[in-house]
mmJSON file of the N, C-alpha and C atoms, coordinates in Angstrom:
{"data_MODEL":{"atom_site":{
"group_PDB":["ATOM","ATOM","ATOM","ATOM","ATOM","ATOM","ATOM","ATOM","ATOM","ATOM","ATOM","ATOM","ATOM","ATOM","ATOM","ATOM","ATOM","ATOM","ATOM","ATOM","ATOM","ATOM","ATOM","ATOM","ATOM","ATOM","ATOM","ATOM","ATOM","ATOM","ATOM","ATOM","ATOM","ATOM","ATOM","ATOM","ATOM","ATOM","ATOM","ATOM","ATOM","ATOM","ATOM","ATOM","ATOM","ATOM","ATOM","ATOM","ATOM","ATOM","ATOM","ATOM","ATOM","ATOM","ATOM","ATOM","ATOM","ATOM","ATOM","ATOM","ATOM","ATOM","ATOM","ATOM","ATOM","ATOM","ATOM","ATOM","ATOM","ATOM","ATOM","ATOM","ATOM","ATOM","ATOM","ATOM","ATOM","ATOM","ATOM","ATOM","ATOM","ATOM","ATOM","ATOM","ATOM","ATOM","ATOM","ATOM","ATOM","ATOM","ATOM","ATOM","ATOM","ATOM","ATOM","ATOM","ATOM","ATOM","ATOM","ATOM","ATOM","ATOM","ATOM","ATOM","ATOM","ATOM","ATOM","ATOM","ATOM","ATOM","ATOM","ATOM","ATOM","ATOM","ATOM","ATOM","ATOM","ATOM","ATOM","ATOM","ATOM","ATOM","ATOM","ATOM","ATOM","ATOM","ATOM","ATOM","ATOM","ATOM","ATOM","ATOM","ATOM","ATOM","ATOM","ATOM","ATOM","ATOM","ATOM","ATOM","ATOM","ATOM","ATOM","ATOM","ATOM","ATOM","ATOM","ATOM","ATOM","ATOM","ATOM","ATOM","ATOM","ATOM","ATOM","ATOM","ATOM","ATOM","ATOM"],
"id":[1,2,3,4,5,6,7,8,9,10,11,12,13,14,15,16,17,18,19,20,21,22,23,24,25,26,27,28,29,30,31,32,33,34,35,36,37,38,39,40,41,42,43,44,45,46,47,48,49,50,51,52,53,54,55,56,57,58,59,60,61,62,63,64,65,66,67,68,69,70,71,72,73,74,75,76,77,78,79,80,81,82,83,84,85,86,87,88,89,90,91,92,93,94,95,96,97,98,99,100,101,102,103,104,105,106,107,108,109,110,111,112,113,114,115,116,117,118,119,120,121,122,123,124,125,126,127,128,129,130,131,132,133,134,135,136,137,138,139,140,141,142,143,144,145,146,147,148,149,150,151,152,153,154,155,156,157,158,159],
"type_symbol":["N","C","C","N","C","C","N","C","C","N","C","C","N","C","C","N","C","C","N","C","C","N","C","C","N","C","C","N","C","C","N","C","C","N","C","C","N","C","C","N","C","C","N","C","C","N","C","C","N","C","C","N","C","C","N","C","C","N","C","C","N","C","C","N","C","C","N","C","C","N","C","C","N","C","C","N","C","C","N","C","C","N","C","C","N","C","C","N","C","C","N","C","C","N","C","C","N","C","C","N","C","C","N","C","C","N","C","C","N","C","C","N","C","C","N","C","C","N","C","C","N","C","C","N","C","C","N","C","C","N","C","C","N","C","C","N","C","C","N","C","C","N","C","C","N","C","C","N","C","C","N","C","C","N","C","C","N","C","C"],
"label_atom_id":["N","CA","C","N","CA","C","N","CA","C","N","CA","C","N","CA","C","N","CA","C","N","CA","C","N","CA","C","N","CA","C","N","CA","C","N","CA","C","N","CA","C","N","CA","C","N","CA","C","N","CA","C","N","CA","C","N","CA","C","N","CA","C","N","CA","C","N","CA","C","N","CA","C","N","CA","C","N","CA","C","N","CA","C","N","CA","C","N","CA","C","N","CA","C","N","CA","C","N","CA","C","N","CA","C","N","CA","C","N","CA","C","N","CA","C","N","CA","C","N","CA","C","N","CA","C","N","CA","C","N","CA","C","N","CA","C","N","CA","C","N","CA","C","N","CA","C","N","CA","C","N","CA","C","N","CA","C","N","CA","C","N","CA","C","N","CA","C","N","CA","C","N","CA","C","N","CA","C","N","CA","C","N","CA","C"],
"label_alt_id":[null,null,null,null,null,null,null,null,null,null,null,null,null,null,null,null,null,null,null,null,null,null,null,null,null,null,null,null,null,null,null,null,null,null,null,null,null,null,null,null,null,null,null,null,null,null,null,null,null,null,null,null,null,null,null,null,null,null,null,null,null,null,null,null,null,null,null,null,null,null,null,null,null,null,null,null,null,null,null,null,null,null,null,null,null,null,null,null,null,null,null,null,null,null,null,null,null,null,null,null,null,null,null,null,null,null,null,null,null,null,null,null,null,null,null,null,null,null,null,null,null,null,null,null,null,null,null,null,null,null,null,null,null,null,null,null,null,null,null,null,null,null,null,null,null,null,null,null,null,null,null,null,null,null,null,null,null,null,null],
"label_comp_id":["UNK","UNK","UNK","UNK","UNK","UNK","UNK","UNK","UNK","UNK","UNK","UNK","UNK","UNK","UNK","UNK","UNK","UNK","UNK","UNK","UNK","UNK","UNK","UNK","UNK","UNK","UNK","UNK","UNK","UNK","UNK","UNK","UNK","UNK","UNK","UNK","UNK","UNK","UNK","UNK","UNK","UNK","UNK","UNK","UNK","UNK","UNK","UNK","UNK","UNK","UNK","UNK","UNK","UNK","UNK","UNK","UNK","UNK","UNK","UNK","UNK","UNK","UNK","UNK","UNK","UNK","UNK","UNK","UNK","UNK","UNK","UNK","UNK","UNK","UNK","UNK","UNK","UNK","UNK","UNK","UNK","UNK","UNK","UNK","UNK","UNK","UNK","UNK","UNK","UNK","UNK","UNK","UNK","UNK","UNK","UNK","UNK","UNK","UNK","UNK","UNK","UNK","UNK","UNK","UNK","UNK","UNK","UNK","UNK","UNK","UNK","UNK","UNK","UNK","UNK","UNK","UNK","UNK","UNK","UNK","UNK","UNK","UNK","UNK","UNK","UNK","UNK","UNK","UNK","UNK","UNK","UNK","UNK","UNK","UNK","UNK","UNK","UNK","UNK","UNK","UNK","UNK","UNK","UNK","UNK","UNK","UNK","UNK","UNK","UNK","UNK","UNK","UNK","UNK","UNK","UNK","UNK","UNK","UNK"],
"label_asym_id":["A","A","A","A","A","A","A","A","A","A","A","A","A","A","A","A","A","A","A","A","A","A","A","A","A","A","A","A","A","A","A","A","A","A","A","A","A","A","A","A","A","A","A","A","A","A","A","A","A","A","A","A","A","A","A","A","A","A","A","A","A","A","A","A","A","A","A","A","A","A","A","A","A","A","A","A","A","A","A","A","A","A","A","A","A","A","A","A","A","A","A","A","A","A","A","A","A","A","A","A","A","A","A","A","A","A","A","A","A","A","A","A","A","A","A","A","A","A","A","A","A","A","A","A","A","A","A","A","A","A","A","A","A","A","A","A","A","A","A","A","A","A","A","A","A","A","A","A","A","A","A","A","A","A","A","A","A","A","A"],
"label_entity_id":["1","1","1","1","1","1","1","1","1","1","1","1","1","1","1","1","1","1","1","1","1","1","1","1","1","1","1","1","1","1","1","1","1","1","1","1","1","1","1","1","1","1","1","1","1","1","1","1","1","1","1","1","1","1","1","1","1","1","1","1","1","1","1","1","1","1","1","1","1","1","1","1","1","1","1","1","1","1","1","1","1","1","1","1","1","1","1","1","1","1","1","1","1","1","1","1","1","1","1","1","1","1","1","1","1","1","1","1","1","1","1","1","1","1","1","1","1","1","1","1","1","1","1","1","1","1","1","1","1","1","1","1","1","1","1","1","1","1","1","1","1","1","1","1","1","1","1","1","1","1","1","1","1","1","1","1","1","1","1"],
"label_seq_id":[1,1,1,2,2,2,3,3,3,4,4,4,5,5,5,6,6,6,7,7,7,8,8,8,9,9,9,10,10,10,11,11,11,12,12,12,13,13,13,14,14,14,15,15,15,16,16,16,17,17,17,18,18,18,19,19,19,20,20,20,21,21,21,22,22,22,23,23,23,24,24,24,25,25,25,26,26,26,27,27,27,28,28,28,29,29,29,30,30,30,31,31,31,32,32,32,33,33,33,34,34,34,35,35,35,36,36,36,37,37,37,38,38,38,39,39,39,40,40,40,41,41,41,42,42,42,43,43,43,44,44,44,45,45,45,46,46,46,47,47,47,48,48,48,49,49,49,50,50,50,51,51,51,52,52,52,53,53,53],
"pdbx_PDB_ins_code":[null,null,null,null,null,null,null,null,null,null,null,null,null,null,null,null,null,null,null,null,null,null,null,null,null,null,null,null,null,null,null,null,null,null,null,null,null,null,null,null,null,null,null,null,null,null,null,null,null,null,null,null,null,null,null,null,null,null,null,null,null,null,null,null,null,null,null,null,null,null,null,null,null,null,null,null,null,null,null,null,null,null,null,null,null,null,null,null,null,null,null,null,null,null,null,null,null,null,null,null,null,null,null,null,null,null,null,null,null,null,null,null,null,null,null,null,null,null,null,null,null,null,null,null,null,null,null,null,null,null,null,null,null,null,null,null,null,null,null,null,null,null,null,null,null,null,null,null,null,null,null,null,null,null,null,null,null,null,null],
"Cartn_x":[7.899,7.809,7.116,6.329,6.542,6.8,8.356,9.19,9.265,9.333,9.862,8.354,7.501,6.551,5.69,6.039,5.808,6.921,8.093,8.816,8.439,7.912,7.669,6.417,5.696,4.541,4.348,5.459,5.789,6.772,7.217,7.835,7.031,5.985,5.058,3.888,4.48,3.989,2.302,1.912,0.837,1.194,-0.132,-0.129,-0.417,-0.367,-0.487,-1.385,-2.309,-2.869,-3.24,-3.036,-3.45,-3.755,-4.928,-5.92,-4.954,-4.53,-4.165,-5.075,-4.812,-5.45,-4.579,-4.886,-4.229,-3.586,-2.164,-1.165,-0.861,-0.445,-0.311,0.933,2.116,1.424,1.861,1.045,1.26,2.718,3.808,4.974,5.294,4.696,4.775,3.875,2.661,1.911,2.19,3.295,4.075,5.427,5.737,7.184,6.693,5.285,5.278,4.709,4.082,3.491,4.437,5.656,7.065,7.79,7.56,8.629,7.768,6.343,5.972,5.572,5.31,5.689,6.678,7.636,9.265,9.462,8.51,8.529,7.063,6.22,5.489,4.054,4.08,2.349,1.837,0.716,-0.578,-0.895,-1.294,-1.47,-2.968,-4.029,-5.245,-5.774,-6.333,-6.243,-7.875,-8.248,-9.683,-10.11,-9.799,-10.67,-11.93,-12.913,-14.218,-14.943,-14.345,-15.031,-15.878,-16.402,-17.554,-18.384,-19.798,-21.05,-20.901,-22.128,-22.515,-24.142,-23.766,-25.227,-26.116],
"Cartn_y":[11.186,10.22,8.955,8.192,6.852,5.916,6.03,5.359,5.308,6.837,7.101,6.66,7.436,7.038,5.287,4.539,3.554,2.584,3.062,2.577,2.896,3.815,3.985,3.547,3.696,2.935,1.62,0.896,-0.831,-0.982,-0.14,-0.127,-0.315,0.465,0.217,-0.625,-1.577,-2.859,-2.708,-1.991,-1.982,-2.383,-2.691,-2.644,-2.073,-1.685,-0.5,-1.051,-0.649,-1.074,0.274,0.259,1.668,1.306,2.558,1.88,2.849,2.054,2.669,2.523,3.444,3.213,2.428,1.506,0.335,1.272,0.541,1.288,0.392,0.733,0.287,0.953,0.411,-1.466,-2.255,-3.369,-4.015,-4.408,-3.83,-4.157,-3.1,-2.212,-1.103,-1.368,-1.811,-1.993,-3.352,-4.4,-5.112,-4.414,-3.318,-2.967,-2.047,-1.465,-0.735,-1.579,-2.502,-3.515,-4.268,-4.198,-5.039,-4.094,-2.877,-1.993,-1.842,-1.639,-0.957,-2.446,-3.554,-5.158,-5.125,-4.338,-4.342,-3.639,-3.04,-1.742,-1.954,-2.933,-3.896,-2.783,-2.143,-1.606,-2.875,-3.099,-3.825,-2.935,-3.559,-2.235,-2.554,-2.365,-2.922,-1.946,-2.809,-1.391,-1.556,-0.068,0.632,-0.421,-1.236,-1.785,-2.266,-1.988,-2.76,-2.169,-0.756,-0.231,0.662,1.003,2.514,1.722,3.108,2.794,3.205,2.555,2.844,3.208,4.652,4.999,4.636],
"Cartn_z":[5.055,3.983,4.496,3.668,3.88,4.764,4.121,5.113,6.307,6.88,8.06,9.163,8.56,9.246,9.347,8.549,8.372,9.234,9.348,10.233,11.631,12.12,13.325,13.725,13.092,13.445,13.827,12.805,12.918,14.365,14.618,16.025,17.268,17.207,18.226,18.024,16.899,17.039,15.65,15.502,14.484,13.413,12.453,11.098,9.969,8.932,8.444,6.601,6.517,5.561,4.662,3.104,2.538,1.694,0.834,-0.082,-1.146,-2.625,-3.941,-4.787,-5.921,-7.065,-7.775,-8.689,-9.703,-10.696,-10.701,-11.702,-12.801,-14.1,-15.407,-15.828,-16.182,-16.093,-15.018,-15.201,-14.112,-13.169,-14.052,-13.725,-12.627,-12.755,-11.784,-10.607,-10.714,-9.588,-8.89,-9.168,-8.539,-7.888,-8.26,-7.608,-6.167,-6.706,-5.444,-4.043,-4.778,-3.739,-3.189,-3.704,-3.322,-1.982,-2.744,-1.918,-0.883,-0.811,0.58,1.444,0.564,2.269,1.979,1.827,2.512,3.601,3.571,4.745,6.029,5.473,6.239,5.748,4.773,4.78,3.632,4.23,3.068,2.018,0.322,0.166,-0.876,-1.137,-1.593,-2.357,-3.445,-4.879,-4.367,-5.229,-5.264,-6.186,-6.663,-8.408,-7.561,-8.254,-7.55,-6.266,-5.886,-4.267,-5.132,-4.347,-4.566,-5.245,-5.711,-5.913,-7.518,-7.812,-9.79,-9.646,-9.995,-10.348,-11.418],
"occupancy":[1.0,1.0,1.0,1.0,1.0,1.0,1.0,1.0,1.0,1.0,1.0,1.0,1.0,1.0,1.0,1.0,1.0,1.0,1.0,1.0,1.0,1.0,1.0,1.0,1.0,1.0,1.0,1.0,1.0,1.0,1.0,1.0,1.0,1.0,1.0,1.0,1.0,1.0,1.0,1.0,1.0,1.0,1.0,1.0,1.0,1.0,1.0,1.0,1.0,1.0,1.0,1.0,1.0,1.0,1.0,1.0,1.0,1.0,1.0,1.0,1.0,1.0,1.0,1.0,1.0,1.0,1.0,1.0,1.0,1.0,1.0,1.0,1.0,1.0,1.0,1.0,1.0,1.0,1.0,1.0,1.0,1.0,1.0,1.0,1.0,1.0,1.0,1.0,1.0,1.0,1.0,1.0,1.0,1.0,1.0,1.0,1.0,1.0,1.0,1.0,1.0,1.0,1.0,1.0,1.0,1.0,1.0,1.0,1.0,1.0,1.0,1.0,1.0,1.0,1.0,1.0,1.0,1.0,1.0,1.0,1.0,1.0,1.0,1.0,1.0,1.0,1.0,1.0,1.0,1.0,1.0,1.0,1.0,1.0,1.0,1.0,1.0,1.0,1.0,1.0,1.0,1.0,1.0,1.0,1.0,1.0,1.0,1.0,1.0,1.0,1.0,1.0,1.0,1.0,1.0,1.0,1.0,1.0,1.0],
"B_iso_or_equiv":[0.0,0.0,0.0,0.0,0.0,0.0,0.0,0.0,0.0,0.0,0.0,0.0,0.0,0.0,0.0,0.0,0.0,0.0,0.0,0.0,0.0,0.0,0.0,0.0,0.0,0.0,0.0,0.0,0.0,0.0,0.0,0.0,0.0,0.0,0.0,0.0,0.0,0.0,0.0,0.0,0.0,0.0,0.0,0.0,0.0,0.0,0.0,0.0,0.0,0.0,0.0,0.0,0.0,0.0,0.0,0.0,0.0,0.0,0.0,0.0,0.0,0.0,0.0,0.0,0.0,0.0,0.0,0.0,0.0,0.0,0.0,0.0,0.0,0.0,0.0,0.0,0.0,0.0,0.0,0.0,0.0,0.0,0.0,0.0,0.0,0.0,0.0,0.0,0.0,0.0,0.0,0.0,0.0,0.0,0.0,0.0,0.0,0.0,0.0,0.0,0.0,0.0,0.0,0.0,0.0,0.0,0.0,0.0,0.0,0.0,0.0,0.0,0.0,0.0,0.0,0.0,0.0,0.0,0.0,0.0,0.0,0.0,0.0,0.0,0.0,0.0,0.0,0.0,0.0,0.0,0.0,0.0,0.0,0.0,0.0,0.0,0.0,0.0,0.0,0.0,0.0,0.0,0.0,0.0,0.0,0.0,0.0,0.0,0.0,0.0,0.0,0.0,0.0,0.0,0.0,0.0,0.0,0.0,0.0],
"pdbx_formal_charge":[null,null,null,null,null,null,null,null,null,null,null,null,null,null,null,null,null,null,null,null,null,null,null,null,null,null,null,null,null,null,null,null,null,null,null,null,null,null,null,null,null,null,null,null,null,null,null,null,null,null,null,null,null,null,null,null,null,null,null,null,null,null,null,null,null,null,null,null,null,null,null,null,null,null,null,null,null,null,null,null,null,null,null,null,null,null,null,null,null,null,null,null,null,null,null,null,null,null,null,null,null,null,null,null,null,null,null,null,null,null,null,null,null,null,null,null,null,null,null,null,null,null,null,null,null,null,null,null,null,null,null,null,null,null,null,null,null,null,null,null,null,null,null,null,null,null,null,null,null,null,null,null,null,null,null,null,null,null,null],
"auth_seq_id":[1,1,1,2,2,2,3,3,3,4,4,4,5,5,5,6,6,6,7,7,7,8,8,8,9,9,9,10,10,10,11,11,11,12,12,12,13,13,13,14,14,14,15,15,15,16,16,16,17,17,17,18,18,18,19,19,19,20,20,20,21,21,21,22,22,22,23,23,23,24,24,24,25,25,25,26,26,26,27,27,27,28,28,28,29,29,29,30,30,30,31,31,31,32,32,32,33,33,33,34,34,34,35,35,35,36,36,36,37,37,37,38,38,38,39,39,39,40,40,40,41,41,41,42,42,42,43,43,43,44,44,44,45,45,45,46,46,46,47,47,47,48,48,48,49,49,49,50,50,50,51,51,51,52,52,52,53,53,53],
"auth_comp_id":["UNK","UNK","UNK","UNK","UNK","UNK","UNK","UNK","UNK","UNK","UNK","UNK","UNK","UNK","UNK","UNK","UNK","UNK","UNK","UNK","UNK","UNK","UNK","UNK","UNK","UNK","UNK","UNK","UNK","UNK","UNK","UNK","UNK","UNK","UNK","UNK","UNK","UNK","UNK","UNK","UNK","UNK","UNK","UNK","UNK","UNK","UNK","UNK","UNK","UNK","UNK","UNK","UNK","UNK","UNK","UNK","UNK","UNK","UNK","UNK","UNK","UNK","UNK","UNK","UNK","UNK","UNK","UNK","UNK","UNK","UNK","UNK","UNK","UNK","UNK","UNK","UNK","UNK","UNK","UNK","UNK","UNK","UNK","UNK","UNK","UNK","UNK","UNK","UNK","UNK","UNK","UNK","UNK","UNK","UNK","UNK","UNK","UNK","UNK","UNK","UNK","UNK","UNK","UNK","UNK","UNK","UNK","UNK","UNK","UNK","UNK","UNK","UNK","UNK","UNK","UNK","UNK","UNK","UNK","UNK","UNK","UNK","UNK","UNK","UNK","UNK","UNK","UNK","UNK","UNK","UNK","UNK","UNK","UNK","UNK","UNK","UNK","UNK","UNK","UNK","UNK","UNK","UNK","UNK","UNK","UNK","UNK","UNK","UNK","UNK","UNK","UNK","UNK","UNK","UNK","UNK","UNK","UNK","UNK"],
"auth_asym_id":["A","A","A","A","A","A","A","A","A","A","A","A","A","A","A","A","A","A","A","A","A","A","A","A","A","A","A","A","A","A","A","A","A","A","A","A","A","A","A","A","A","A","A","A","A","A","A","A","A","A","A","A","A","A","A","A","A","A","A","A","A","A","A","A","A","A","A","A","A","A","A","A","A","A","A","A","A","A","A","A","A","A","A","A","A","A","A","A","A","A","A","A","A","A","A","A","A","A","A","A","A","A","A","A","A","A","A","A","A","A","A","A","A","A","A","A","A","A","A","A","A","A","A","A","A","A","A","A","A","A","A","A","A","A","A","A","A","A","A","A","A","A","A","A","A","A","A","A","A","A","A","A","A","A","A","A","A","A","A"],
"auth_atom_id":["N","CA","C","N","CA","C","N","CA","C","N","CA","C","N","CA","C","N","CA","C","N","CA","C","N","CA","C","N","CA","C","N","CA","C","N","CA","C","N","CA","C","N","CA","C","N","CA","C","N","CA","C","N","CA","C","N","CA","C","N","CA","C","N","CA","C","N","CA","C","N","CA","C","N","CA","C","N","CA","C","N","CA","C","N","CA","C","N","CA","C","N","CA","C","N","CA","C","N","CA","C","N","CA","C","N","CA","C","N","CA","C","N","CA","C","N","CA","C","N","CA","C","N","CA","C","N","CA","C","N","CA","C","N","CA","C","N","CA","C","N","CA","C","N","CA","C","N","CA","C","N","CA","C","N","CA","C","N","CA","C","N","CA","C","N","CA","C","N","CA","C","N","CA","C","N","CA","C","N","CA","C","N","CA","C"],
"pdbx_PDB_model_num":[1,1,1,1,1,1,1,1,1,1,1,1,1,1,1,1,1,1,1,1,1,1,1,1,1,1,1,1,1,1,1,1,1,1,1,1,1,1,1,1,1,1,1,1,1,1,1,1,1,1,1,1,1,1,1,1,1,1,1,1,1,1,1,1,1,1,1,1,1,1,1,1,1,1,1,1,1,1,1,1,1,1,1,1,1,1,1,1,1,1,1,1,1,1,1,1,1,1,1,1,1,1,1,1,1,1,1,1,1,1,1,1,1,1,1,1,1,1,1,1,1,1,1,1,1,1,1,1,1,1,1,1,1,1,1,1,1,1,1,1,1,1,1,1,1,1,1,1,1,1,1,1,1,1,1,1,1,1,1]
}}}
C-alpha cells in the first residue's frame, strides 16, 4: 500500500513526490492531498502537462 511504502521510504530519510490526475470535486482532491502530506508524499496534479497537437 501507500502507506507502508511511503513510510519506509521517509525512514531512510527521502522525499516522495507523485503525479495525480485532478479529482472532482474539489472536496475530494483536498482530502487526498491532506491524507497523503500526512504521510509526507507531495502530490502535483497533471492539469496543464503534456503536449496539444
Amino acid at each position: 500500500s501507500i502507506e507502508v511504502a511511503s513510510s519506509l521510504v521517509r525512514l531512510e530519510g527521502f522525499r516522495i513526490t507523485s503525479v495525480m490526475e485532478e479529482l472532482r470535486p474539489k472536496v475530494m482532491m483536498d482530502w487526498i492531498v491532506t491524507c497523503r502530506a500526512k504521510k509526507g508524499v507531495s502530490l502535483l496534479p497533471t492539469a496543464g502537462t503534456g503536449r496539444q497537437l
